[in-house]
TORVORO-718473 format. One line per 2 residues: number of its first residue (from 1); their letters; for each residue x, y, z of C-alpha. Coordinates in steps of 0.5 Angstrom, whole numbers, plus 500, padded with zeros to 3 digits. Layout:
NUM	a	X Y Z | ...
END
This chain:
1	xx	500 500 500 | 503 507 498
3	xx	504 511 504 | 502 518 501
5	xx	497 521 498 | 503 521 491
7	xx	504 516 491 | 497 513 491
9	xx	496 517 485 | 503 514 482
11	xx	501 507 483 | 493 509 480
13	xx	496 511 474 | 502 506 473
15	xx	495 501 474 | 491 506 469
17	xx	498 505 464 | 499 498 465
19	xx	493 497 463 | 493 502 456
21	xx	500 499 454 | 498 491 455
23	xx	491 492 450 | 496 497 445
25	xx	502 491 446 | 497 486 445
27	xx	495 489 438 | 501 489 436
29	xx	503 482 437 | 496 479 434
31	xx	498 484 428 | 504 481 428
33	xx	501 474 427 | 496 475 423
35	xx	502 478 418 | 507 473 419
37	xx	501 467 417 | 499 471 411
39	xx	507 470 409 | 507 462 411
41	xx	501 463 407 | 505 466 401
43	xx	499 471 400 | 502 477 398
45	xx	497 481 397 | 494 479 404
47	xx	501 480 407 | 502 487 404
49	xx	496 489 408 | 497 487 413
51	xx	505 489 414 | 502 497 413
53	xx	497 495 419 | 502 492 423
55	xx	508 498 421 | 502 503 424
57	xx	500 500 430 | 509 499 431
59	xx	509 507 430 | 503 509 435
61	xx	506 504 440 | 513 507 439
63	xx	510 514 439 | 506 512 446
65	xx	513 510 449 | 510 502 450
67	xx	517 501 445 | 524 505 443
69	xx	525 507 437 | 531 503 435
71	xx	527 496 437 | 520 499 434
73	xx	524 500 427 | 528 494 428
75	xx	521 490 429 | 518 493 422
77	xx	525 492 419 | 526 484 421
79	xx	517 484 418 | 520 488 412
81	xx	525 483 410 | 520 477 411
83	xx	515 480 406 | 521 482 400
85	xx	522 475 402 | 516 473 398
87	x	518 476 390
END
């Protein structure tokens, strides 16, 4: 139990931000595995759509700060590679 009123403040909003960035991290990875089975799939088209949703929800989520910069480019640029990997 917090011991001020600070830090009861502190601790709601790190529970009201634990709670935005686990559904914002959960997008991302759902996103992740729906891409990642449209290329097992070799749809390409499907796969394209897909990573332009998924760079999305890795910009905003980078943007919120729930991922660095470097781990959200290295994230779209390892999904970049797998979809060139279809040509």
């Amino acid at each position: 139990m917090p011991n001020n009123s600070d830090a009861a403040k502190r601790h709601r909003q790190n529970l009201k931000r634990r709670l935005r960035n686990r559904s914002v991290r959960s997008r991302v990875r759902t996103s992740i595995k729906s891409f990642e089975s449209a290329v097992d799939k070799k749809d390409k088209g499907s796969a394209e759509a897909r990573y332009f949703e998924l760079v999305k929800f890795i910009d905003t989520a980078a943007g919120k700060g729930l991922y660095h910069r470097n781990a959200a480019a290295r994230k779209k640029s390892r999904m970049h590679k797998k979809l060139k990997s279809l040509e």
